[in-house]
C-alpha positions in Angstrom: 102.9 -13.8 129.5 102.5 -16.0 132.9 98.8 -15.5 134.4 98.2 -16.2 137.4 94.6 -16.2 139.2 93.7 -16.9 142.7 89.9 -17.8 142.4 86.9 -17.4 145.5 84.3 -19.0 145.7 81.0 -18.5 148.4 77.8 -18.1 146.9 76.1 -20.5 148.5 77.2 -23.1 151.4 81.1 -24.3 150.2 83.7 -22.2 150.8 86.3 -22.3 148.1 89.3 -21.2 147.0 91.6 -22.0 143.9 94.5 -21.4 142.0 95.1 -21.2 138.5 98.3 -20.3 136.4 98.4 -19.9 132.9 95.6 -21.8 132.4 96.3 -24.8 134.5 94.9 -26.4 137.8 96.9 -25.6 140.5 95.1 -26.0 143.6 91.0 -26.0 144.4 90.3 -26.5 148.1 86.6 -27.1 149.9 85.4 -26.4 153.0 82.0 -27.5 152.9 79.3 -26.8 155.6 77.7 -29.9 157.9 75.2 -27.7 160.1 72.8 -27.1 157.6 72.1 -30.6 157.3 69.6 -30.9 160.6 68.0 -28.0 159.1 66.8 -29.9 155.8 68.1 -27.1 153.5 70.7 -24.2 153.4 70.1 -21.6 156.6 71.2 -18.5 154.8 72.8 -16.8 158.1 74.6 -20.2 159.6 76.2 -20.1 155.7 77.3 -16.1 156.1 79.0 -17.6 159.5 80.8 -20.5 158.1 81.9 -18.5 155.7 84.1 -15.7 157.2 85.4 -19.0 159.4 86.6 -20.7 156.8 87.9 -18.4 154.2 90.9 -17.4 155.3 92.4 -20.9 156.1 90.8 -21.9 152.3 92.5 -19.5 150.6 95.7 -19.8 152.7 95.1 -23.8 152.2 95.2 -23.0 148.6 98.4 -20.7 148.1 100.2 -23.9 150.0 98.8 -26.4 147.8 99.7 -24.3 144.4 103.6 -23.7 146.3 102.8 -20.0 146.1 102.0 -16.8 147.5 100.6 -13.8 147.3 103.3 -12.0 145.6 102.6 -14.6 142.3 99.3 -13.8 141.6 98.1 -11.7 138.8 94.7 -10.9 140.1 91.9 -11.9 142.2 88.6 -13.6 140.9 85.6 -13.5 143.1 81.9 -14.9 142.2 79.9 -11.2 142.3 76.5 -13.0 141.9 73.8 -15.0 141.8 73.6 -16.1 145.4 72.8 -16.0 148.8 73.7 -12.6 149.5 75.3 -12.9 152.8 77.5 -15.1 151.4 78.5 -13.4 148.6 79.1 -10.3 151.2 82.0 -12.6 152.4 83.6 -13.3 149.7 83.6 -10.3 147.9 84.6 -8.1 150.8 87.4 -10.5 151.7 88.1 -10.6 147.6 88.2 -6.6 147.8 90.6 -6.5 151.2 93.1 -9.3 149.6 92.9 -7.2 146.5 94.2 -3.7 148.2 96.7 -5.4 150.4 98.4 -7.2 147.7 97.9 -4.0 145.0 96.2 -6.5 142.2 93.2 -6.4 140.3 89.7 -7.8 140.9 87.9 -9.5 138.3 84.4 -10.6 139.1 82.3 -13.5 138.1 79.1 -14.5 137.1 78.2 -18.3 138.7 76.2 -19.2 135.8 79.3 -18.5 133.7 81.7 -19.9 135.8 79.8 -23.4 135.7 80.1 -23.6 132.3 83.4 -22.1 131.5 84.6 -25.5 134.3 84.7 -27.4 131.2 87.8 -25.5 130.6 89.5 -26.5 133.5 92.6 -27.4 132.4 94.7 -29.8 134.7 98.1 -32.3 133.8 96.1 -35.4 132.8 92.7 -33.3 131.3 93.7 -31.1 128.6 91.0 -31.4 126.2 88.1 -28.5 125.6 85.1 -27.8 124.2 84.9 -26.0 120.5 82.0 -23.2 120.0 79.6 -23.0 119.9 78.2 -26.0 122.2 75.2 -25.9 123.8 75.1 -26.2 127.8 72.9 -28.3 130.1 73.0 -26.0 132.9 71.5 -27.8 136.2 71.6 -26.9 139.4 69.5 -26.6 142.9 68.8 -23.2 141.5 68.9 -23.1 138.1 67.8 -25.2 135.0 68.7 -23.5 131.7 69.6 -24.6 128.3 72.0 -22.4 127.6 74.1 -21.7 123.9 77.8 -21.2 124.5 79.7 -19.2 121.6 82.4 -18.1 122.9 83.2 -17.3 127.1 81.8 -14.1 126.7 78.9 -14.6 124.4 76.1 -16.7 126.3 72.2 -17.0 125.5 70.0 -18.4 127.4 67.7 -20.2 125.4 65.4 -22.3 128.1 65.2 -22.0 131.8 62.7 -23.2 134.5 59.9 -20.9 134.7 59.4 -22.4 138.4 61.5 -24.8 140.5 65.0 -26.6 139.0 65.4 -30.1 139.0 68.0 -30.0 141.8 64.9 -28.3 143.7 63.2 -31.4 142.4 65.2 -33.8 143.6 66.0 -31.9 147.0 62.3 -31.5 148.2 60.7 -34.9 146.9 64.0 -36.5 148.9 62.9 -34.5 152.2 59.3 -35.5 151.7 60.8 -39.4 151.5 62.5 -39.1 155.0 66.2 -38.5 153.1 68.6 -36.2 154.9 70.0 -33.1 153.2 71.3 -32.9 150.0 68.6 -35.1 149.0 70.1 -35.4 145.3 73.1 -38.1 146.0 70.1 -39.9 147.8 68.7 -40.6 145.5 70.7 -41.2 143.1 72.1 -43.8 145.3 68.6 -45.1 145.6 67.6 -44.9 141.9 69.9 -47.6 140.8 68.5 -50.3 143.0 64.7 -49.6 142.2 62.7 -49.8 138.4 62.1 -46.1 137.3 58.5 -47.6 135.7 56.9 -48.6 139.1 56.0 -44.7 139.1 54.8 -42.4 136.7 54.6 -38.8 137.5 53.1 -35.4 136.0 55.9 -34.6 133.1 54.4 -31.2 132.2 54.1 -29.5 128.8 56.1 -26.2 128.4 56.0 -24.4 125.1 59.9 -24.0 123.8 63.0 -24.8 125.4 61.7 -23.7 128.7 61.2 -26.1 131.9 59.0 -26.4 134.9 59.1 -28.9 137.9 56.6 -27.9 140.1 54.2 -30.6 138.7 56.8 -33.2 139.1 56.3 -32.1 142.6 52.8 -31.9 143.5 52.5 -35.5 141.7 55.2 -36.9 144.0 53.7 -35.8 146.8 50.3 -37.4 146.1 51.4 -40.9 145.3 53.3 -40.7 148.7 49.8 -40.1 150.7 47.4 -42.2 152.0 44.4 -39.4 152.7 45.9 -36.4 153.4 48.8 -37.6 155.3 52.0 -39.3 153.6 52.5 -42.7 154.6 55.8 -43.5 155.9 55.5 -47.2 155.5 54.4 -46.5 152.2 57.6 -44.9 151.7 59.9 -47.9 153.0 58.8 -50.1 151.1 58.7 -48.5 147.7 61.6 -46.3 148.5 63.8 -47.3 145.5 61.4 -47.7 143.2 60.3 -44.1 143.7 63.8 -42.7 143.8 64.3 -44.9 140.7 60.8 -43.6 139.0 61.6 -39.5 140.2 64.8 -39.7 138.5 63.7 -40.8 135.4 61.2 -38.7 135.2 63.5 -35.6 135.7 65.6 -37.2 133.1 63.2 -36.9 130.5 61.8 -34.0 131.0 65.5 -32.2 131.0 66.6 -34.2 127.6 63.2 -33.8 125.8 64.2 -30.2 125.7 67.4 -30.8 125.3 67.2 -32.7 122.1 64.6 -30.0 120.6 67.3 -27.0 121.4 70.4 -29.3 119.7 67.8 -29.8 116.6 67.6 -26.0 116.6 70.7 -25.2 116.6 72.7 -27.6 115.4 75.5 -28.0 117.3 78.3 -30.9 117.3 78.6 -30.8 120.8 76.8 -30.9 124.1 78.3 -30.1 128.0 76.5 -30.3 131.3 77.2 -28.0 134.6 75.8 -27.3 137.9 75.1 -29.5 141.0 72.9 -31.7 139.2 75.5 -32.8 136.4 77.0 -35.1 139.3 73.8 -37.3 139.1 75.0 -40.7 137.3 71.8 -41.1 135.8 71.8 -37.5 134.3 75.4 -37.7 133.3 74.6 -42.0 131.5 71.6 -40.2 129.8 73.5 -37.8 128.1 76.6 -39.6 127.0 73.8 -41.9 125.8 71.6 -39.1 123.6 74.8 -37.4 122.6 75.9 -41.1 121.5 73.1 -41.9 118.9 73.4 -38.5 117.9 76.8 -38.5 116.7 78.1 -35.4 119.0 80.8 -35.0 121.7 79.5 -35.2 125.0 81.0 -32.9 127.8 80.6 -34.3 131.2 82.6 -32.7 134.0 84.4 -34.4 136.6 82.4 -34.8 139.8 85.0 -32.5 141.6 84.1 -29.6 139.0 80.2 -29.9 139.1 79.2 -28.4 143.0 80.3 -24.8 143.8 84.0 -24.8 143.6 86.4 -21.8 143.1 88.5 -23.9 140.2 85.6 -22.8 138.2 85.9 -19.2 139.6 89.7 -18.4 138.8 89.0 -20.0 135.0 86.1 -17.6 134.4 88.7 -14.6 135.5 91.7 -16.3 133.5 89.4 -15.2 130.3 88.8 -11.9 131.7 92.5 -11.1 132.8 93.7 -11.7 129.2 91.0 -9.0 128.1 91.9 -6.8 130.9 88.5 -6.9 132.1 88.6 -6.2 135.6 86.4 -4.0 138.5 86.4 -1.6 141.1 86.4 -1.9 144.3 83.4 -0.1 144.7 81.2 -3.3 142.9 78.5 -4.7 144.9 78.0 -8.5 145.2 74.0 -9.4 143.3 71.9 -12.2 144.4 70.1 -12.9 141.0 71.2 -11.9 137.7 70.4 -13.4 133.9 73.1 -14.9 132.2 
């Protein structure tokens, strides 16, 4: 039987939309959003905004790339939840309108789940997939879990941040530096012109699989000050050397855990997801461990790793072929567990 999903994405600050038929790529447009960026950080209204401007011509963009329309898709996928919920309101109401207009089912999607299940993405030259289980580095500006992957619809959570996540991390040390918004790609830019052992910062000691950044932090912040006050000209001249030093620091802090929870539970592969999976040094440092381990690393293509609706309409492909779909009457959530 030909599937065909037509995938939304607006949780946070990207506008997406994405087609997917019978389990192939067929489109996955972004309209990302520039006027947060004098703000230092997402503005959860200005998102809301962009959002209802630029969902109808993404998901119209979309339909044109795939060479379809409405009348060819199966069903609709929309992310319910986690997010901002404002922006999620967007989506999901447009979701729910396109849904009654075009008489086809709604299937909604958990954000957490949709970032992993991206390694399925299928497309004409990537065709290869993770086996279960596998265990998932799951990293975002929102989220750092360690997450054990069975099957799409059996998921446990074994570690997550019990404060910040590293993209937080990497976000709000770059701010404190002078870097503009997203702070990560900074640097990450930076990182591979400076030595990561000018610097060495709090790394702190969590029982189990579970993380915590907030340390990282407050660490940063001091070595930047001179008194009470950070010194700029500090910062310029050590600037690569403490994006180079910060990075590695997050580094090891995500694949100490990482290596205790693939110990545990002995899997023969490994996958990264989320926002932060786009870092280079995150992504060398896994290929690396998963090297001298003798398991299949799972990096995702930079295009699948940031909010993207691609993600979206794979998560619903599963649940289409298990008829698992919902009413119109569901509510978008802002935080769930996986």
């Amino acid at each position: 039987m030909s599937i065909t999903i037509l995938g939304i994405e607006s949780s946070c600050d990207d506008t997406s939309a994405a087609v997917i038929a019978d389990g192939i790529l067929r489109s996955n447009v972004i309209s990302s959003q520039k006027v947060h960026e004098a703000y230092g950080g997402v503005v959860p209204e200005l998102a809301s905004r962009a959002h209802q401007q630029n969902i109808l011509p993404t998901v119209s963009e979309s339909l044109r790339q795939a060479g379809i329309d409405m009348k060819s898709v199966d069903a609709i996928a929309f992310t319910r939840g986690p997010g901002l919920l404002g922006s999620l309101l967007v989506g999901t109401s447009f979701a729910k309108g396109l849904a009654l207009a075009a008489g086809v089912p709604l299937i909604d999607v958990n954000h957490l789940h949709a970032h992993i299940l991206s390694h399925f993405i299928r497309t004409e030259e990537r065709q290869d997939v993770p086996e279960f289980p596998f265990i998932c580095l799951l990293i975002s500006g929102g989220n750092s879990q360690i997450v054990v992957v069975r099957s799409p619809f059996d998921m446990e959570i074994v570690g997550r941040t019990i404060d910040d996540a590293a993209g937080e991390a990497f976000d709000k040390c770059a701010k404190v530096m002078g870097l503009p918004y997203p702070g990560g790609p900074h640097i990450d830019r930076l990182a591979s012109q400076g030595n990561a052992d000018a610097f060495r910062f709090s790394r702190p000691k969590i029982p189990g699989f579970d993380y915590s950044f907030s340390g990282l932090k407050t660490s940063f912040l001091y070595t930047l000050r001179d008194g009470v006050k950070v010194d700029p000209d500090f910062i310029d001249r050590n600037k690569a050397d403490l994006a180079a030093s910060l990075q590695s620091t997050i580094i090891t802090i995500l694949l100490d855990k990482l290596e205790k929870a693939v110990d545990r539970y002995s899997v023969t592969s490994v996958a990264i997801g989320g926002g932060v999976s786009a870092n280079s040094g995150v992504r060398n440092a896994v290929a690396d461990f998963c090297a001298r381990r003798g398991i299949k690393a799972w990096i995702p293509p930079r295009s699948f790793t940031t909010d993207n609706a691609a993600m979206v309409a794979m998560a619903g492909y599963f649940k289409f072929q298990r008829k698992e779909f919902c009413p119109l009457s569901s509510p978008p959530f802002a935080r769930v567990e996986i």
